[in-house]
N, C-alpha and C positions, 0 to 999 in steps of 0.2 A: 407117452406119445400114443402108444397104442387106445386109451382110454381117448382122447382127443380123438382120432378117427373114427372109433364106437359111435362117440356121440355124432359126429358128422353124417357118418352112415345111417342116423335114427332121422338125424334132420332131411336129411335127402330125400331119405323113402319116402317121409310124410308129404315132403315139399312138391314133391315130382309131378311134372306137367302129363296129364293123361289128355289124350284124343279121343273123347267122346261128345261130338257135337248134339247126340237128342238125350244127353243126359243135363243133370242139373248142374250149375253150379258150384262149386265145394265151400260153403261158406263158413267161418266161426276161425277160431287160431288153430295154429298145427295142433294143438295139445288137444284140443276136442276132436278134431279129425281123424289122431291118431289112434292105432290098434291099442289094447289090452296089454296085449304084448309088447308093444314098444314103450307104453306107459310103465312098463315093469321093466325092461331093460334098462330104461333111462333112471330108473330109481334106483336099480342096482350099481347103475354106471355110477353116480353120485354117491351112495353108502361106498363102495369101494374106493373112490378116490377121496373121501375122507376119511375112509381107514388109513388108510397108506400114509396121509399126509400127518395120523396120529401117530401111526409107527415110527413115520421118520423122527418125529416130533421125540420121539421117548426113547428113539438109539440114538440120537444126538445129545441130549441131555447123557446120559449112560457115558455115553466118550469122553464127554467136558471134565467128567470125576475124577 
C-alpha cells in the first residue's frame, strides 16, 4: 500500500497545475516533464515491488513443502 501512494505522490508532483500565465506551456507526457529524480524514484518504486512480489513468490513455494 505504501508503494501505491509513492507512486501516486510521483504522479501528482509531475501532474500539478502551476499558475504561471507569461510562462509556456508544459507540453510532451508526465515522463518527459518529469525530474531525474522522479524518474529514478519511479524505477526504484518498480524494482522494489517486483522484488517483493519474487520474495513472496519463493516463501510461498517454501510453505507448500
Amino acid at each position: 500500500m505504501g508503494m501505491y501512494r509513492g507512486a501516486l505522490k510521483i504522479f501528482s508532483r509531475v501532474n500539478k497545475a502551476l499558475l504561471c500565465p507569461t510562462a509556456e506551456v508544459p507540453h510532451g507526457s508526465w515522463w518527459a516533464r518529469s525530474s531525474t529524480a522522479d524518474k529514478i524514484a519511479l524505477f526504484a518504486l518498480i524494482v522494489a515491488t517486483l522484488s517483493f512480489l519474487v520474495a513472496a513468490a519463493t516463501l510461498g513455494k517454501d510453505l507448500v513443502k
